[in-house]
Backbone as a chain_set.jsonl record, in Angstrom:
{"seq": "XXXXXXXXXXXXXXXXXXXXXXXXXXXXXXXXXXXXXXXXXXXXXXXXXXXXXXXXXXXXXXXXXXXXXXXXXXXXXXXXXXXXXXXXXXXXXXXXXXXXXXXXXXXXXXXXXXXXXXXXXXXXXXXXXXXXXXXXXXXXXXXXXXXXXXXXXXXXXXXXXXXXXXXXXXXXXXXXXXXXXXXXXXXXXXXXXXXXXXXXXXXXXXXXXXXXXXXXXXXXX", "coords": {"N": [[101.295, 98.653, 106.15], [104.38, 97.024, 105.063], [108.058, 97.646, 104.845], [111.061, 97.46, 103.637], [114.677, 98.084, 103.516], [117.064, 99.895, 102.493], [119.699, 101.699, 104.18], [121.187, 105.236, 104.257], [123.661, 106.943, 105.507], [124.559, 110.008, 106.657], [127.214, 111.368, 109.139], [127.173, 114.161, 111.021], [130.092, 115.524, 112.118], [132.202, 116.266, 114.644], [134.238, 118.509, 114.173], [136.133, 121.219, 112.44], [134.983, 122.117, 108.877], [136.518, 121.11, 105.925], [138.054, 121.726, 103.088], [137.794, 119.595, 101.25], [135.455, 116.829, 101.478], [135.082, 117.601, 103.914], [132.486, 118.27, 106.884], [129.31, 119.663, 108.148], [129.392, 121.503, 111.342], [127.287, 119.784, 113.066], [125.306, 118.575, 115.207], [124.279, 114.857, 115.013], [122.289, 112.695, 112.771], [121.779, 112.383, 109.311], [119.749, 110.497, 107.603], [118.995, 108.669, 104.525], [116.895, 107.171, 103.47], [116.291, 104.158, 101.056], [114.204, 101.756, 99.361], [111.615, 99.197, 99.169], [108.048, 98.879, 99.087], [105.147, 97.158, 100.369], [101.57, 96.438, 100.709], [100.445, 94.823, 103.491], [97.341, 92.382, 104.748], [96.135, 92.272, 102.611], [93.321, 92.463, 100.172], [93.674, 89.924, 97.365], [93.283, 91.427, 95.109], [94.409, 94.073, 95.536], [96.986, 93.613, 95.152], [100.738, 94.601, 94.195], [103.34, 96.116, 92.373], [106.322, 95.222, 92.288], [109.261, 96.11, 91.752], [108.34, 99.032, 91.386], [106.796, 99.772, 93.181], [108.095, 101.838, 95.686], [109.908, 103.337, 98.192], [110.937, 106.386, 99.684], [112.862, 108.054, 102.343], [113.731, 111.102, 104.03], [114.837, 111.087, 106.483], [116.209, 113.576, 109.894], [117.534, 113.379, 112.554], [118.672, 113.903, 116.27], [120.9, 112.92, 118.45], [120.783, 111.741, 121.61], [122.384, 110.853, 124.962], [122.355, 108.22, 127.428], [122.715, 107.527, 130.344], [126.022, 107.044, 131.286], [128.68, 106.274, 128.856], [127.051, 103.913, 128.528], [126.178, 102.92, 126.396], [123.496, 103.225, 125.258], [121.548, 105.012, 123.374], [118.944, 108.016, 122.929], [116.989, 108.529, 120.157], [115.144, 111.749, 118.872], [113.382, 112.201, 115.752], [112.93, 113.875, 112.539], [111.01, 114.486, 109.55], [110.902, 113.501, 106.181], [108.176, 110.952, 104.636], [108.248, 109.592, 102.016], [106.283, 107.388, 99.84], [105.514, 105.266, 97.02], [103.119, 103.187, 95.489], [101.881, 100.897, 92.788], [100.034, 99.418, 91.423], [99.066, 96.12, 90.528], [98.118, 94.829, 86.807], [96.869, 97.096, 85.85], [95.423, 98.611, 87.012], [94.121, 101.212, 88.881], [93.387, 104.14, 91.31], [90.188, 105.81, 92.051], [88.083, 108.189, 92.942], [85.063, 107.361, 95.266], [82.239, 108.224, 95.285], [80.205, 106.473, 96.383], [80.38, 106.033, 98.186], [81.387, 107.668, 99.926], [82.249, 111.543, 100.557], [85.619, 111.718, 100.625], [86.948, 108.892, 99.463], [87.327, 105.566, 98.211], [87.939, 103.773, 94.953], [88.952, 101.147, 93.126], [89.744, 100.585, 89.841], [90.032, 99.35, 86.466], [92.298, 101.017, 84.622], [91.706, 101.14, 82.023], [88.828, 101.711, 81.534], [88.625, 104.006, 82.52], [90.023, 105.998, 80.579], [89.228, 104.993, 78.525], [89.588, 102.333, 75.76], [92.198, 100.802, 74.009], [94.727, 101.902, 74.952], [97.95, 102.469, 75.454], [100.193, 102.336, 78.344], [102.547, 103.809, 80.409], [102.672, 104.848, 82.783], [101.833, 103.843, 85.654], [101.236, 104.351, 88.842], [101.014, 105.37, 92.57], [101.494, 108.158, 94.369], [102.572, 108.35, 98.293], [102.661, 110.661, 100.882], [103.937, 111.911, 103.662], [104.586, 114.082, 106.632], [106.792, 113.049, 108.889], [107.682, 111.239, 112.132], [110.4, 110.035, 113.627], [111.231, 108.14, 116.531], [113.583, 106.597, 118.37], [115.389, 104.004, 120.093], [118.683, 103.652, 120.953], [121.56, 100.591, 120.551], [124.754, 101.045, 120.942], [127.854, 99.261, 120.157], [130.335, 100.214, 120.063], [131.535, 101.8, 122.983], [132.74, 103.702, 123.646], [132.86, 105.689, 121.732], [130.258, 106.831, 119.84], [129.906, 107.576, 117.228], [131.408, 105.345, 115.407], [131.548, 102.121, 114.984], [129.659, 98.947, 115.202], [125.788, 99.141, 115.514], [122.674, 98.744, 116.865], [119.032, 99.752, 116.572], [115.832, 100.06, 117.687], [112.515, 101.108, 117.349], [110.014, 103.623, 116.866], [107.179, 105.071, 114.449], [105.403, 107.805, 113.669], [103.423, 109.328, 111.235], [101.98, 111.96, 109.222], [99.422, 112.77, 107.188], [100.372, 114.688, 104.17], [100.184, 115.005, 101.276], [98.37, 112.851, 99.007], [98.558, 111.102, 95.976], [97.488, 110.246, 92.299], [99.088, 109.281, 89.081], [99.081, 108.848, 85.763], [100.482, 107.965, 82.807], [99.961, 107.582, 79.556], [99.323, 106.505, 76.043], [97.314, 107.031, 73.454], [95.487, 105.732, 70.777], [95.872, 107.557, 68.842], [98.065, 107.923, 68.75], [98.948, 110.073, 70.744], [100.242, 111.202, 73.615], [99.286, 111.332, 76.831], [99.582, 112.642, 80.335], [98.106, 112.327, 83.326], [97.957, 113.513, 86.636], [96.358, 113.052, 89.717], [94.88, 114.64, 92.339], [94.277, 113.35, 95.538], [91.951, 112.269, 98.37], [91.209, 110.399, 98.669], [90.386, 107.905, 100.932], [92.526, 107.172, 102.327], [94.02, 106.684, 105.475], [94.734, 109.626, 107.595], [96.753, 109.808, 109.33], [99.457, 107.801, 110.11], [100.875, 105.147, 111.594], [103.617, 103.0, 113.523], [106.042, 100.287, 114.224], [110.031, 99.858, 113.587], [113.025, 98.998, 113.041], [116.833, 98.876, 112.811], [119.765, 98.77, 111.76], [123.042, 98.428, 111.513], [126.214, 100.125, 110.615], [127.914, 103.687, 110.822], [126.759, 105.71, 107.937], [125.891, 103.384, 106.105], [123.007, 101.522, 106.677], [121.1, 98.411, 107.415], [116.494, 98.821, 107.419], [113.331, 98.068, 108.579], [110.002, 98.559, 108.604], [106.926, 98.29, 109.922], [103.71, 99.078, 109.376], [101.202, 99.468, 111.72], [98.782, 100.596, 111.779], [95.421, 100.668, 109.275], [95.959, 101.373, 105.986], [94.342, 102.634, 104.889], [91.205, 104.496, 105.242], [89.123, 103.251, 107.861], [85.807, 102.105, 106.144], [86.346, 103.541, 103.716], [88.537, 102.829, 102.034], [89.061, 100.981, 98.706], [88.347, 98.743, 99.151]], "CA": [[102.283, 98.413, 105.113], [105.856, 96.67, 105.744], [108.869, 98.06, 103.878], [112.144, 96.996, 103.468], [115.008, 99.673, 103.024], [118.931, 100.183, 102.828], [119.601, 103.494, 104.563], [122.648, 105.816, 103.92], [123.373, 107.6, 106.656], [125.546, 111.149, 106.705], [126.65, 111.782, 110.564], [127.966, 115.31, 111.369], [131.273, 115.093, 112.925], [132.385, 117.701, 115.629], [134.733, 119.571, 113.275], [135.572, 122.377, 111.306], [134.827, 121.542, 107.902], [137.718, 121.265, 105.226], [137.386, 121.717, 101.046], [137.399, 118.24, 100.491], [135.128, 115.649, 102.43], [134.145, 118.2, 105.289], [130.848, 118.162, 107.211], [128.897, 120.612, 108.791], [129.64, 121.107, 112.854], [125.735, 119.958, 113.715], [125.331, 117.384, 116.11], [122.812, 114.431, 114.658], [122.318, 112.323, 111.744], [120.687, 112.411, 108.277], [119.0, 109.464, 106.903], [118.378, 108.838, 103.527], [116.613, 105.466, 103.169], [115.933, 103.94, 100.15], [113.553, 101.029, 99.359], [110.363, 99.009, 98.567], [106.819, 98.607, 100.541], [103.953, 96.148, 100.113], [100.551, 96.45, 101.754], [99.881, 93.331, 104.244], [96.971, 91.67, 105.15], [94.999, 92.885, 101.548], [93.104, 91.042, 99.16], [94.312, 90.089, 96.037], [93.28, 92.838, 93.723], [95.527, 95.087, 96.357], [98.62, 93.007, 94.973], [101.602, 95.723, 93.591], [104.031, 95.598, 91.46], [107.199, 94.856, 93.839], [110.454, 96.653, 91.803], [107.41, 99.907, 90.466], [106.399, 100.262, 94.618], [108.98, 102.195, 96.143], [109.635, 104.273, 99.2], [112.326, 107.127, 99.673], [112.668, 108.68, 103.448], [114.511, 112.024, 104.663], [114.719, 111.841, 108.516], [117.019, 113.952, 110.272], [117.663, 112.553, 113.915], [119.171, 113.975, 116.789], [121.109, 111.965, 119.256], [120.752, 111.954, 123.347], [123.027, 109.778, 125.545], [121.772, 107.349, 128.332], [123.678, 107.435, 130.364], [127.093, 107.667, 130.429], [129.252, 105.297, 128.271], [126.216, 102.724, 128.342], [126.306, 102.261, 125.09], [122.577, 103.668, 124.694], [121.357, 106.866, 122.702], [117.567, 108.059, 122.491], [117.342, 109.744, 119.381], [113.917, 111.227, 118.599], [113.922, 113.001, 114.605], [111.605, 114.489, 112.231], [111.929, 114.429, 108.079], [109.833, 112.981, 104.981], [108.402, 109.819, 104.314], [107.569, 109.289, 100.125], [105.968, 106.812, 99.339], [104.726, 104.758, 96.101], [102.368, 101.487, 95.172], [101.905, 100.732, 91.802], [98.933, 98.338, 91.632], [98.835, 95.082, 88.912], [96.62, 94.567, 86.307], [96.639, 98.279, 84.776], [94.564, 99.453, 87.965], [94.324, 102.731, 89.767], [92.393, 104.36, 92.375], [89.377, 106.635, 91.724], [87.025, 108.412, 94.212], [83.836, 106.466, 95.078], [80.637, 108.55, 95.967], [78.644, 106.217, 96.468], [80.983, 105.769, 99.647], [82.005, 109.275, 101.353], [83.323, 112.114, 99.379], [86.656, 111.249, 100.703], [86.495, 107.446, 99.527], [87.846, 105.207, 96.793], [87.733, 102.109, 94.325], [90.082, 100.068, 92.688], [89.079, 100.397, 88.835], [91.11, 99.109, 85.31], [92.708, 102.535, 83.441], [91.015, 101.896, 80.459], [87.702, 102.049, 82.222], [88.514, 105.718, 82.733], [90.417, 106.613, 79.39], [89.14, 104.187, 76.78], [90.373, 100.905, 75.772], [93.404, 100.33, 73.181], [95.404, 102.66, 75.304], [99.487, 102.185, 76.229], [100.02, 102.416, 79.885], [103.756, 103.621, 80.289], [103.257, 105.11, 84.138], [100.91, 103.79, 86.353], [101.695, 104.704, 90.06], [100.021, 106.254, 93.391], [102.36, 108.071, 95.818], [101.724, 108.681, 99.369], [103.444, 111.108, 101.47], [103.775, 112.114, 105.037], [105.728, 114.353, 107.807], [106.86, 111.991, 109.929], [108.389, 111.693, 113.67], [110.707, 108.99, 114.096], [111.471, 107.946, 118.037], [114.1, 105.438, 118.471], [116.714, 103.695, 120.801], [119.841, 102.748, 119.458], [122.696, 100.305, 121.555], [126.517, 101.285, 120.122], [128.028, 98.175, 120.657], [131.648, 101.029, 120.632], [130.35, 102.591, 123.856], [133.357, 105.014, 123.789], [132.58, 106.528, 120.356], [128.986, 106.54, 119.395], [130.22, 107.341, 115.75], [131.834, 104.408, 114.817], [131.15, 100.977, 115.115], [128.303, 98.465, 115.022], [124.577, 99.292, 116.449], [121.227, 98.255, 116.536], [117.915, 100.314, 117.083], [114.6, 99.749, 118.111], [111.516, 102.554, 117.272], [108.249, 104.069, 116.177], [107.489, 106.924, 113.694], [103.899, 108.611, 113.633], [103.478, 110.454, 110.754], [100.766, 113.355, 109.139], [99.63, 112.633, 105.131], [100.231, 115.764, 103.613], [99.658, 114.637, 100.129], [98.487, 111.599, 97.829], [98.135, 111.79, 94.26], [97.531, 109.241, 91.27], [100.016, 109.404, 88.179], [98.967, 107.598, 85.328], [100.935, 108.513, 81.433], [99.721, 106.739, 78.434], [99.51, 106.608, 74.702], [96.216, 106.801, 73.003], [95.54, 105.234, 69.324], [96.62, 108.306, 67.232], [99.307, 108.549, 69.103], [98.513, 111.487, 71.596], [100.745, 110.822, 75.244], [98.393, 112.071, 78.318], [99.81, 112.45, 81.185], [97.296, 112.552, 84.098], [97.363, 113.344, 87.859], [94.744, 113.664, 90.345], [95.509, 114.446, 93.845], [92.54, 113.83, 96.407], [92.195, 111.711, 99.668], [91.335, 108.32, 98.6], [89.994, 107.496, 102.1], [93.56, 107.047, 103.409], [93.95, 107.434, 106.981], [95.542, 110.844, 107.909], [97.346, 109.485, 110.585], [99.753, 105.941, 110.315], [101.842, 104.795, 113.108], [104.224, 101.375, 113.074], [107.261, 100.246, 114.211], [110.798, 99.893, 113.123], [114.35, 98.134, 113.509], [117.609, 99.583, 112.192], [121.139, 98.036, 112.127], [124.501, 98.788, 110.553], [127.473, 101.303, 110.75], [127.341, 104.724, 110.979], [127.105, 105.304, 106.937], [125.229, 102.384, 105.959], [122.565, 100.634, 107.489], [119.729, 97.798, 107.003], [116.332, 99.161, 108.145], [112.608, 97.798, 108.006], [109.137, 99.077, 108.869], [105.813, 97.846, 109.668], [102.563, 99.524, 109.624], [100.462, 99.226, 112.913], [97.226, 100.842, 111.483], [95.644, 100.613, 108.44], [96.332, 102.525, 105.156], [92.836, 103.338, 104.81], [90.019, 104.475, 106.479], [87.737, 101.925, 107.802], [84.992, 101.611, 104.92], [86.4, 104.456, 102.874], [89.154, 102.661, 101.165], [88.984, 100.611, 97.75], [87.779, 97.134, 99.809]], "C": [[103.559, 97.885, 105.743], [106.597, 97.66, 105.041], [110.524, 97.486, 104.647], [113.401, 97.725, 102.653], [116.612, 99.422, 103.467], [118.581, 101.488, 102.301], [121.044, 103.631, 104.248], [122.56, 106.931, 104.588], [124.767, 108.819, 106.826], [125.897, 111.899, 108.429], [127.816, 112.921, 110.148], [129.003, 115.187, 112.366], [131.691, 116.983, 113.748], [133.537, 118.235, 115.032], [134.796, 120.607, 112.749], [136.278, 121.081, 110.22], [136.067, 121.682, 107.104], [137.075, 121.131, 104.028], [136.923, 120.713, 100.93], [136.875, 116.928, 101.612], [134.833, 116.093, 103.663], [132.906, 118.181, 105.088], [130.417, 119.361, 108.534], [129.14, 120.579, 110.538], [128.341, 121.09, 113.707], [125.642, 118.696, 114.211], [123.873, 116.341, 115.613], [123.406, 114.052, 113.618], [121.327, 112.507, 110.789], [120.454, 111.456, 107.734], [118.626, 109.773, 105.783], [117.952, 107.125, 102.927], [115.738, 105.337, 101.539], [115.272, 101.733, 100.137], [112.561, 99.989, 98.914], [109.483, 98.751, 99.715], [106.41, 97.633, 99.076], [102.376, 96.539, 101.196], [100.209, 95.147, 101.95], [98.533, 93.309, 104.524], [95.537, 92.68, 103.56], [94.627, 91.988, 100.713], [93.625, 91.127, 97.837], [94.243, 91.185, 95.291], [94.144, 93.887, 94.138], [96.997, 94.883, 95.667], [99.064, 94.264, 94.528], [102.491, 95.07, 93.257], [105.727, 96.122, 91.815], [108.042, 96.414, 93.095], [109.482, 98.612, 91.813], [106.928, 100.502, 92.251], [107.804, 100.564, 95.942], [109.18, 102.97, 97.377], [111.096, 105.479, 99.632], [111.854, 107.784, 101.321], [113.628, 109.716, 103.653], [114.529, 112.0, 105.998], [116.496, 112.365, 109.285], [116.688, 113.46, 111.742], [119.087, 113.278, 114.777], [120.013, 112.458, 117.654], [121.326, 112.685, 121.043], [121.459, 110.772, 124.213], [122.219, 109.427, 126.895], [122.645, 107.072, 129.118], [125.659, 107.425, 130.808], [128.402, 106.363, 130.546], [128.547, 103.822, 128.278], [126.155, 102.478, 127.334], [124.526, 102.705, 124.055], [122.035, 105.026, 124.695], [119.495, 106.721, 122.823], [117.722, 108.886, 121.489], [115.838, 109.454, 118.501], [114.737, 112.519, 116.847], [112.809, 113.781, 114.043], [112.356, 114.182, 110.263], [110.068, 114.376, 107.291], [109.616, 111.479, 104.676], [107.558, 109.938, 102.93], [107.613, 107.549, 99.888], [105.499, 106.415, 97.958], [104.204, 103.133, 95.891], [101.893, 101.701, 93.943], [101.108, 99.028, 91.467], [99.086, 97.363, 90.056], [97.791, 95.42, 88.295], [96.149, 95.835, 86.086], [95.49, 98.429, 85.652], [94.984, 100.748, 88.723], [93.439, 103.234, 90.406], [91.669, 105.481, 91.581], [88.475, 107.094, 93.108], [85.604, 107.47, 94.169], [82.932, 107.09, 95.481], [79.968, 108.466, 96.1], [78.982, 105.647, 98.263], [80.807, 106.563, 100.805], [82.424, 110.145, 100.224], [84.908, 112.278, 99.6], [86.884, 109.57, 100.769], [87.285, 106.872, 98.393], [87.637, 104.067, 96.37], [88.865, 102.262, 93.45], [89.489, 99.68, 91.051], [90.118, 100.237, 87.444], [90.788, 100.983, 84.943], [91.862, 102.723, 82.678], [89.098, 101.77, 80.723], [87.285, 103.658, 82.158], [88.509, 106.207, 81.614], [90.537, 105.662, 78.294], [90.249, 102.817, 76.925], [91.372, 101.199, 74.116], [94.595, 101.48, 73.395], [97.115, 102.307, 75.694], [99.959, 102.339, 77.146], [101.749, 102.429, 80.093], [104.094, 104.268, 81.742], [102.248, 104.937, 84.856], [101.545, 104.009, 88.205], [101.176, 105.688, 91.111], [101.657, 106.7, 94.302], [101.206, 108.592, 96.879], [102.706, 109.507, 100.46], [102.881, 112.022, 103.019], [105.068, 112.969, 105.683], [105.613, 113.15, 108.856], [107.674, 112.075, 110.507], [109.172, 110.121, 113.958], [111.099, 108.864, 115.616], [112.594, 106.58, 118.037], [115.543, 105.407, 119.312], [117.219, 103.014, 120.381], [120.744, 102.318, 120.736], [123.508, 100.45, 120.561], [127.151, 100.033, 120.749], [129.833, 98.849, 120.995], [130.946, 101.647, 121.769], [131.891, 104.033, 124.14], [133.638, 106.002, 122.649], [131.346, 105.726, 119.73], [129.27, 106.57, 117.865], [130.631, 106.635, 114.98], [131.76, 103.205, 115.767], [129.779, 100.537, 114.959], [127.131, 99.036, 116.023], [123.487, 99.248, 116.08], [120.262, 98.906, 117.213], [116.554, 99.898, 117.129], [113.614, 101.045, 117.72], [110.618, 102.343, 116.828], [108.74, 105.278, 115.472], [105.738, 107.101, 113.898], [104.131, 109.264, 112.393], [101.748, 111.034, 109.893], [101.002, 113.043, 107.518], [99.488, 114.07, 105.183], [99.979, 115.868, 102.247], [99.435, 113.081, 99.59], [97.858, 112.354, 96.619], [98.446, 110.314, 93.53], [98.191, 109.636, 90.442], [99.542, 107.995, 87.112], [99.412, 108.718, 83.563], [100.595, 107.297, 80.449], [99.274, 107.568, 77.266], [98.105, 106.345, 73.978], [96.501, 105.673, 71.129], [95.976, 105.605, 68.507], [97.928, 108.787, 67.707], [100.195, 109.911, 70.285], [99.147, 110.996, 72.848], [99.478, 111.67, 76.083], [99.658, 111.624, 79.678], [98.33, 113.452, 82.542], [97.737, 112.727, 85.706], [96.716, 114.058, 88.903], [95.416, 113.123, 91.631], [94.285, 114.748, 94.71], [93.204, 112.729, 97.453], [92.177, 110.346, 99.906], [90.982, 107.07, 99.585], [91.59, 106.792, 102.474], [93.571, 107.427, 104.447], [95.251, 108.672, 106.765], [96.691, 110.271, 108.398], [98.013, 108.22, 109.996], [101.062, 106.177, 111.276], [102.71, 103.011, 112.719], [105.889, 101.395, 113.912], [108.719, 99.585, 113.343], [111.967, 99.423, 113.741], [115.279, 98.957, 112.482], [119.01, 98.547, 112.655], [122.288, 98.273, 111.072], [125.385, 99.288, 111.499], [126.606, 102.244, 110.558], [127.531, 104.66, 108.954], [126.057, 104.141, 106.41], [124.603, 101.648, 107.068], [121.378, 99.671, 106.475], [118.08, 98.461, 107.85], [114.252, 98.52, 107.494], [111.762, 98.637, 109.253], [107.922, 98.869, 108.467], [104.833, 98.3, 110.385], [102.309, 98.772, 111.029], [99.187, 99.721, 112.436], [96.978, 101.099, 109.907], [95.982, 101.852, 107.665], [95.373, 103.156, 104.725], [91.932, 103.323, 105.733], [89.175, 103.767, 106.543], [86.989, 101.526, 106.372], [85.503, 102.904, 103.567], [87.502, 104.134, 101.897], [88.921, 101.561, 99.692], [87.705, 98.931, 97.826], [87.695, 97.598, 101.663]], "O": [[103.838, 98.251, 106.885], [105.944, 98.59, 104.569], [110.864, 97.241, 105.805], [113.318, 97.96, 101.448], [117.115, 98.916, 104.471], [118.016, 102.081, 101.382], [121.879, 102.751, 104.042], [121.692, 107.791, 104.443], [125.889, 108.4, 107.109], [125.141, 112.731, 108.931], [128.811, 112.835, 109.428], [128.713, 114.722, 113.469], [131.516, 118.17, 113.475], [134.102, 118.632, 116.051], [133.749, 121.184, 112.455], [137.067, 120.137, 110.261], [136.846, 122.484, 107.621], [135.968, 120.638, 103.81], [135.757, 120.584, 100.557], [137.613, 116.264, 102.339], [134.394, 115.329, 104.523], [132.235, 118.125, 104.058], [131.072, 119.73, 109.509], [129.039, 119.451, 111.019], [128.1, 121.846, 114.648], [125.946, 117.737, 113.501], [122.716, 116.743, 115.73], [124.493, 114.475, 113.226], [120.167, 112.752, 111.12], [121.35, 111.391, 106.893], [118.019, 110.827, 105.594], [118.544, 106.293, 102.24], [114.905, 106.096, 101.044], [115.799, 100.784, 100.717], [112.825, 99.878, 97.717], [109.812, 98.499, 100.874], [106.766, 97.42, 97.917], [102.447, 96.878, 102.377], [99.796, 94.379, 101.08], [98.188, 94.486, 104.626], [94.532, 93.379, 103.689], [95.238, 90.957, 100.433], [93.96, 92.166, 97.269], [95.23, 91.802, 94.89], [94.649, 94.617, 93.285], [97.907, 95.711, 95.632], [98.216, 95.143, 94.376], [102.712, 93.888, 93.519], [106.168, 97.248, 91.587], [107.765, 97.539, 93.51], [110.191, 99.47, 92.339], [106.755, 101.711, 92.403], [108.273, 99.782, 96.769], [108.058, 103.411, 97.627], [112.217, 105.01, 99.831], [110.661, 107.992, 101.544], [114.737, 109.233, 103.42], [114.2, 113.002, 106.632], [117.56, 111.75, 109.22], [115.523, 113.164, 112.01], [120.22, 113.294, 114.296], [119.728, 111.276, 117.457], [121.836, 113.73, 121.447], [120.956, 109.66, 124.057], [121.495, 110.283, 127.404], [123.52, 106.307, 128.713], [126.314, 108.213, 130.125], [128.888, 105.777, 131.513], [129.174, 102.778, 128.099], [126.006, 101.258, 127.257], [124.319, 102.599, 122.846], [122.02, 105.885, 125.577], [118.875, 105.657, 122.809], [118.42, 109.893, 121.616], [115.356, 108.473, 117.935], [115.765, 113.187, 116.739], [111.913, 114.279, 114.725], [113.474, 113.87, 109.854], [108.932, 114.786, 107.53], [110.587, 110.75, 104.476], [106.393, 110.327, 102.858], [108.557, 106.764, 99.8], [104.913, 107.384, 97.476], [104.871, 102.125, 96.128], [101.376, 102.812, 93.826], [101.602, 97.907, 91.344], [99.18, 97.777, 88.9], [96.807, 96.028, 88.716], [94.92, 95.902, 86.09], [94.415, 98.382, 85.054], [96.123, 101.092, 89.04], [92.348, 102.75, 90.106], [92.228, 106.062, 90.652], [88.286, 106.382, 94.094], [85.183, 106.961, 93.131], [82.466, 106.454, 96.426], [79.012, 109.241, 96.144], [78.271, 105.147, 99.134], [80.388, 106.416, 101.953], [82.858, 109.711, 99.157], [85.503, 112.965, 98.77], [86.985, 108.981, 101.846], [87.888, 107.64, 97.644], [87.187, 103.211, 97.131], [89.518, 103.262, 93.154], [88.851, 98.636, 90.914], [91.033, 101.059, 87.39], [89.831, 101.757, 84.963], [91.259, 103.766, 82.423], [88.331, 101.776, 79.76], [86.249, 104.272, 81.904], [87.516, 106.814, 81.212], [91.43, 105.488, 77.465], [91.155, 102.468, 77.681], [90.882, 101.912, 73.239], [95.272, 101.933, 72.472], [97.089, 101.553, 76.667], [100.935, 102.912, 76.661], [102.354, 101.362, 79.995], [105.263, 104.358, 82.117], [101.494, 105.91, 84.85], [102.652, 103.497, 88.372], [100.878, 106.812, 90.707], [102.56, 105.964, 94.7], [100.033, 108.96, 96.804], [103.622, 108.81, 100.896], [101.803, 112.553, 103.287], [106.244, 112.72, 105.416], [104.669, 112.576, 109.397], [108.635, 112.733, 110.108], [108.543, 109.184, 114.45], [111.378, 110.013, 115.961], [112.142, 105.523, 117.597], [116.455, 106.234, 119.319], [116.911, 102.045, 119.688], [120.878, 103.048, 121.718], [123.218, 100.104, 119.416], [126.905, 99.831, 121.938], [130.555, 98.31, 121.834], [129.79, 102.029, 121.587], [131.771, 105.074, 124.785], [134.469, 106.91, 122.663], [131.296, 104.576, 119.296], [128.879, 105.6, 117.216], [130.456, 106.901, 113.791], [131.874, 103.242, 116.993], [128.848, 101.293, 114.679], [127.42, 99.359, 117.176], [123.176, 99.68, 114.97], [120.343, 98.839, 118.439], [116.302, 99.142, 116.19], [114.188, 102.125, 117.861], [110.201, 101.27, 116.392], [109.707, 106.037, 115.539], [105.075, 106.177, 114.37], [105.191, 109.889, 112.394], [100.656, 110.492, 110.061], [102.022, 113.029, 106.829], [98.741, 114.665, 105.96], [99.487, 116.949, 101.924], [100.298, 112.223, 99.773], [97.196, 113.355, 96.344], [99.264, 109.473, 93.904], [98.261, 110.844, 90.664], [99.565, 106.786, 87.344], [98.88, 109.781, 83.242], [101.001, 106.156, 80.668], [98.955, 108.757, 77.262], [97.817, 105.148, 73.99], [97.51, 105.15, 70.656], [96.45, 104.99, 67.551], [98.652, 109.688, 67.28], [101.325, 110.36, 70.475], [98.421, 110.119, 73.317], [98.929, 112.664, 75.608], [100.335, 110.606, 79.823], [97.886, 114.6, 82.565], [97.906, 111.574, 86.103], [96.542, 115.272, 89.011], [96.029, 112.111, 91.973], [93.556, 115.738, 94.749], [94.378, 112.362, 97.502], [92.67, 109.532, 100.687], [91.119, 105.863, 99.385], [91.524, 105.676, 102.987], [93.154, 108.569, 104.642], [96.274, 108.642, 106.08], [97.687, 110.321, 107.676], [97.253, 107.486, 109.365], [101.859, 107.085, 111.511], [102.385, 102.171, 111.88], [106.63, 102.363, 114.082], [108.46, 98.8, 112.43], [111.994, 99.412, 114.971], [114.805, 99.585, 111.535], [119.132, 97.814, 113.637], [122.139, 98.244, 109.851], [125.441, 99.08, 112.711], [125.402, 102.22, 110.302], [128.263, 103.786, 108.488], [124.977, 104.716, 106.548], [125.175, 101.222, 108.072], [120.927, 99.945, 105.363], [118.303, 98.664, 109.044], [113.926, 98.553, 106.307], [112.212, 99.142, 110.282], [107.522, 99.035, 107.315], [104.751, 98.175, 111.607], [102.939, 97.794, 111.433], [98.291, 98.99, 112.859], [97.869, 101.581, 109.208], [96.222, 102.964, 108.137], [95.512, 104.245, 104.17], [91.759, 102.57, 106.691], [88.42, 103.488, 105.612], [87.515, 100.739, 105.585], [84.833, 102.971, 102.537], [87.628, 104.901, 100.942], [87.801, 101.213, 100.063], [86.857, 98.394, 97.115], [87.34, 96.761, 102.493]]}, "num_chains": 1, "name": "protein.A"}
């Protein structure tokens, strides 16, 4: 998967805190990236539905100097990565057993729940602990907290859940809301790297898969 993400970034300042606009005295930053993904190299029927495929991240991140006054930090972290893909064409994943019983296909809604249905939430998330690793240059090298800097990294992270979400409107009027949380032949495991750049506070920050999002023959295609 790629993704493409403006982060907002809260750094703890070596202080005591005050009523208004204090911050805790914990050394390290908190990330809160916000976003969209895509899955690369898939075939059409994979397409998603860009603004509807979203991605939210929590990583908290120490920092380690290199050093001293080089201008470079190692800073490894840990957090949440949430994901969602939101497939065209009023599709959604289902298990496949004619695959694996951790397996899946790529089948229209109203396949499942009837046809002349209203389709008002279609959407898969995908979520993971995840380990970010990354070196950052401060281009201030005598205050890592302010000024420009650009990072380099990897994350690893561990699925701990997926789940399908699908809400619609039948004929007489009846809402359903449905979801079904199973494995979908996603890989456990995804790995990728990452670039970061801004201020402390705001940054730009992208991220691209290295392995796939499914398991060999166990995903949809």
């Amino acid at each position: 998967s790629f993704i493409l993400l403006i982060s907002f970034e809260l750094h703890a300042q070596e202080k005591a805190s005050t009523p208004i606009g204090g911050r805790p005295n914990i050394k390290g930053d908190l990330f809160l990236d916000f976003g969209f993904n895509m899955l690369n190299n898939r075939p059409d029927e994979l397409n998603t539905r860009f603004i509807a495929s979203r991605v939210a991240n929590v990583y908290y991140q120490t920092q380690i100097p290199i050093g001293e006054n080089s201008g470079f930090t190692f800073n490894p972290g840990l957090g949440l990565g949430l994901e969602k893909l939101a497939f065209q064409d009023r599709m959604t994943l289902i298990s496949d057993p004619d695959k694996a019983p951790n397996s899946s296909q790529l089948v229209p809604i109203s396949d499942i729940y009837g046809e002349g249905i209203t389709i008002s939430t279609n959407t898969m998330a995908i979520n993971y602990f995840d380990v970010p690793l990354e070196f950052r240059y401060h281009v201030n090298k005598n205050d890592y907290n302010n000024g420009f800097r650009v990072a380099v990294g990897g994350k690893i992270g561990l699925l701990y859940n997926a789940h399908t979400k699908v809400t619609f409107t039948d004929g007489e009027g009846l809402e359903q809301k449905i979801k079904t949380t199973q494995g979908f032949g996603l890989s456990p495991i995804r790995y990728g790297v990452y670039t970061r750049l801004g201020f402390p506070g705001f940054n730009l920050w992208g991220y691209y898969g290295l392995n796939g999002v499914f398991e060999g023959d166990k995903g949809p295609f």
